[in-house]
C-alpha positions as CSV (number, residue, x, y, z in Angstrom):
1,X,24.1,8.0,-45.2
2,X,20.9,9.2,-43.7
3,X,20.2,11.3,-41.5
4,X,20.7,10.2,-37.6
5,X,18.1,12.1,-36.3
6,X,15.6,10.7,-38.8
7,X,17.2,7.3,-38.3
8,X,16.2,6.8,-34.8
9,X,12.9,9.1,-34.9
10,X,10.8,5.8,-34.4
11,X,12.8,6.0,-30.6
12,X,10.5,9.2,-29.6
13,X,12.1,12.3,-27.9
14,X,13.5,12.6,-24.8
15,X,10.6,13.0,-23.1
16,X,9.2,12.1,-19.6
17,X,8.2,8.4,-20.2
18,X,11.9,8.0,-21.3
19,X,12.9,10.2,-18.1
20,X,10.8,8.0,-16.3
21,X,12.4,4.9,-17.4
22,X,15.7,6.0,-17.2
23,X,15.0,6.9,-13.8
24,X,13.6,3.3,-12.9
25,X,16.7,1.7,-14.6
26,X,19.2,3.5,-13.0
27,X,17.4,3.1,-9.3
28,X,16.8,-0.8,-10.1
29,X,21.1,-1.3,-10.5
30,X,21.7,0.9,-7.0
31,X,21.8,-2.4,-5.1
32,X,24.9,-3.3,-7.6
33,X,27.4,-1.1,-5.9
34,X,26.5,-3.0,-2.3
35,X,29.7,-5.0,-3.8
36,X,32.1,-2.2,-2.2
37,X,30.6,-2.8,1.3
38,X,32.5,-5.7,1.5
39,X,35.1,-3.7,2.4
40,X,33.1,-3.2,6.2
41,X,31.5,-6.8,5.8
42,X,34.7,-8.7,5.5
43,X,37.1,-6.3,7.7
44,X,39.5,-8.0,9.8
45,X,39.0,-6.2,13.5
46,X,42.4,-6.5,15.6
47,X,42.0,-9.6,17.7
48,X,43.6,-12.1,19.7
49,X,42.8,-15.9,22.3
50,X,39.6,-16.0,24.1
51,X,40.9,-16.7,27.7
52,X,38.2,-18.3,29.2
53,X,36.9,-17.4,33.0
54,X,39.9,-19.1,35.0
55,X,41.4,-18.4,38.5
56,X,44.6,-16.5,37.6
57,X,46.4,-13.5,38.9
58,X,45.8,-9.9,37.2
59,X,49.5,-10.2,36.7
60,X,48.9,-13.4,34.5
61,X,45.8,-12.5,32.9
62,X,48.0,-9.8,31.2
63,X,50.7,-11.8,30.2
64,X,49.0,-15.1,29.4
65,X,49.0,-13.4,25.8
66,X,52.5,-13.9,23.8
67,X,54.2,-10.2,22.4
68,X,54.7,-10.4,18.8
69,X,56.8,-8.1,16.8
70,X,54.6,-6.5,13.7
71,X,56.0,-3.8,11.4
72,X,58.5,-2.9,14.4
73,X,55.5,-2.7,17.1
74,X,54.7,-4.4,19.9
75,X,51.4,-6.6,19.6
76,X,49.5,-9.2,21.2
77,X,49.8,-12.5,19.3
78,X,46.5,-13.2,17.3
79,X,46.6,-17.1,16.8
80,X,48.5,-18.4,19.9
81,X,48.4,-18.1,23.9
82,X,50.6,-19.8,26.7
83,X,49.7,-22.8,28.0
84,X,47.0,-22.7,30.3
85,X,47.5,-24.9,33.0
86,X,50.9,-24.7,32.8
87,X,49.8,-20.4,33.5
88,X,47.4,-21.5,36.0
89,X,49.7,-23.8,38.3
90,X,52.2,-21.0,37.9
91,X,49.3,-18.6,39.1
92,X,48.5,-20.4,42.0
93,X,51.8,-20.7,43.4
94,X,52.2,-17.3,43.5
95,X,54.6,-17.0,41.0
96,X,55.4,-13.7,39.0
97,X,55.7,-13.2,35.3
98,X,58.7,-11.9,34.0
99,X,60.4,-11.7,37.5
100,X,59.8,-15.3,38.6
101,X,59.3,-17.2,35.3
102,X,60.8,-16.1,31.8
103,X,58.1,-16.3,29.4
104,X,59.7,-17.1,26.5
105,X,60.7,-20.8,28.2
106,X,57.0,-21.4,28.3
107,X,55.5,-23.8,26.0
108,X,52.2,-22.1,23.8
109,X,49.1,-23.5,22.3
110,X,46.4,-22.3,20.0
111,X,43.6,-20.5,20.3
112,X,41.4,-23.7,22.0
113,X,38.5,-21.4,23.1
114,X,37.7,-19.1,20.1
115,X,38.9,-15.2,19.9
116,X,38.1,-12.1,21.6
117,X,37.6,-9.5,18.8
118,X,37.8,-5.6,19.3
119,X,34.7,-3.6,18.8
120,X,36.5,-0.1,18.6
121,X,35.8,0.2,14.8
122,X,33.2,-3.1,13.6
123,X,30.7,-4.4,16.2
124,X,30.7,-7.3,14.2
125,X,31.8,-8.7,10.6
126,X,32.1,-11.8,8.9
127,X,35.4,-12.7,10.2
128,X,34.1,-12.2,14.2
129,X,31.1,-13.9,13.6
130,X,32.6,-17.3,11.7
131,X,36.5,-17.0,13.2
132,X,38.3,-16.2,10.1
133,X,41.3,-16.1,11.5
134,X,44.7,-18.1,11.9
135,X,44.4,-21.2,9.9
136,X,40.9,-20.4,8.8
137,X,42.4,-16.9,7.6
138,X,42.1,-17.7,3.4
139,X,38.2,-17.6,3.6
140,X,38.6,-14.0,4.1
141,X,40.2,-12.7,0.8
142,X,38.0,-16.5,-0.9
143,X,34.7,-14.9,0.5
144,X,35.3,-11.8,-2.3
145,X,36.6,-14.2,-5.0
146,X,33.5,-16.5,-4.7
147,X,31.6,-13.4,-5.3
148,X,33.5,-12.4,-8.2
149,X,33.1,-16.1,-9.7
150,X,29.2,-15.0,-9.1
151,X,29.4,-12.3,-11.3
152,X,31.7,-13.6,-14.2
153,X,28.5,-16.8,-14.5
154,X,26.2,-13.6,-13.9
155,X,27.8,-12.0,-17.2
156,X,27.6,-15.2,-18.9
157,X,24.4,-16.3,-18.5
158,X,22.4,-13.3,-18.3
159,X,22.7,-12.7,-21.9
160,X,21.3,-15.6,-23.2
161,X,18.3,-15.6,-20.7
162,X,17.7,-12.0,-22.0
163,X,17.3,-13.3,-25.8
164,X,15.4,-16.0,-24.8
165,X,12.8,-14.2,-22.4
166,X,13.2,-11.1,-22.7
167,X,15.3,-8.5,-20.8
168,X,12.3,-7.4,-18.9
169,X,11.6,-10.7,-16.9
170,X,15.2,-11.3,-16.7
171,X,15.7,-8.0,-14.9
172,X,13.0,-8.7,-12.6
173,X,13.5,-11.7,-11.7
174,X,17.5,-11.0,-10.7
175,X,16.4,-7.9,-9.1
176,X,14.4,-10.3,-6.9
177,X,16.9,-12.8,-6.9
178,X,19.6,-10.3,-5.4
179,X,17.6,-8.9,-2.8
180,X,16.9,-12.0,-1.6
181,X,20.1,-13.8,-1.2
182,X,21.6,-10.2,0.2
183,X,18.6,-10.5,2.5
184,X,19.5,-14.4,3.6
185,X,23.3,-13.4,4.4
186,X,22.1,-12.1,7.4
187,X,21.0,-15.1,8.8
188,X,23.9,-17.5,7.8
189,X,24.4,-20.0,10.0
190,X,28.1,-21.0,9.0
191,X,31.1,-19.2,6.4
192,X,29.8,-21.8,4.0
193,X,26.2,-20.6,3.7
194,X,27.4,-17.0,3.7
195,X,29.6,-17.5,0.7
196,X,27.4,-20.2,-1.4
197,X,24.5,-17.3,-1.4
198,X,27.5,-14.2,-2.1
199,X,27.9,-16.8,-5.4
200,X,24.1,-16.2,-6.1
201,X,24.3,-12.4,-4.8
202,X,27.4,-11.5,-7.8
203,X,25.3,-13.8,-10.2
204,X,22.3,-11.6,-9.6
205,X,24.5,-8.3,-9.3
206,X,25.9,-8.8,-12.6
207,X,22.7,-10.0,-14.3
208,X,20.7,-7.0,-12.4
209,X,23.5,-4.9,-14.0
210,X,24.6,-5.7,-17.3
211,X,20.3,-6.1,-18.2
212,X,19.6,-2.6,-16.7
213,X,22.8,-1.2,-19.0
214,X,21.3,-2.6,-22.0
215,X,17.9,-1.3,-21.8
């Protein structure tokens, strides 16, 4: 067997073009860990019913929000509010809740005028800015898997493109391709604009990626 040094001599030493180029590589696949901010993207800030600007009593702007037992704590209910003119008539005939009404006897509705989202930890993330809560709650977690379905056509696909034009262009051009759709997910207009261009953003993660590693 010969020799490994003298087997891949033709490679060149370790010297500073191949610094260089390592360098370049390893900078071009940075933008592939952007993957974990999804975690800050896609949080879930504590929220609950938008009540809307309506003539009620302090006393019933606190308590037109249900209580809801969670993990043995007291919380405002996230997906459902008392009825609101059944609240306001009670409001403006004086009436008291808790002393003059029971609340529990009072009928509750959805969420009819959006959410009001806490900004304590996110200003904003996907889930304030396209309601992903209640019964549109799935698109959360669906967001990350669509991304994931990205990367697996990514991992298929790249490959072949890389035999047939080379990994150079290949890399380039998902490079490009990445930074752009990351780029356009900041002016989605709707959840499904978001997540078609987080299919494209994996694809062009894993591509970027898996080129990079084999040069």
């Amino acid at each position: 067997m010969e020799d490994y040094d003298e087997t891949t001599a033709f490679l060149g030493a370790w010297g500073c073009f191949q610094k260089t180029v390592f360098f370049l590589l390893c900078v071009s696949i940075i933008p592939s860990g952007f993957v974990f901010i999804f975690i800050f993207v896609g949080a879930i800030p504590s929220h609950h019913c938008l009540i809307p600007e309506v003539n009620l009593t302090q006393e019933w702007c606190n308590a037109v929000i249900p209580v809801e037992m969670v993990n043995g704590k007291e919380e405002l209910s996230s997906c459902s509010r008392y009825r609101l003119d059944v609240v306001r008539n009670l409001s403006a005939q004086g009436f008291i809740p808790g002393r003059d009404v029971n609340l529990t006897d009072l009928e509750q509705e959805s969420c009819l005028d959006g959410w009001s989202y806490s900004k304590d930890i996110y200003q904003s993330t996907i889930v304030s800015e396209f309601d992903l809560v209640c019964s549109e709650q799935w698109k959360q977690p669906f967001t990350s898997t669509v991304f994931f379905i990205g990367v697996l056509c990514g991992s298929l696909f790249s490959g072949q493109l890389s035999d047939r034009f080379g990994r150079k262009p290949v890399l380039f051009a998902a490079t490009t391709f990445q930074r752009t759709c990351t780029f356009a997910q900041i002016f989605s207009p709707s959840w499904t604009t978001f997540a078609i261009l987080n299919f494209f953003f994996g694809f062009g993660e894993s591509s970027t990626y898996m080129t990079a590693f084999v040069l």
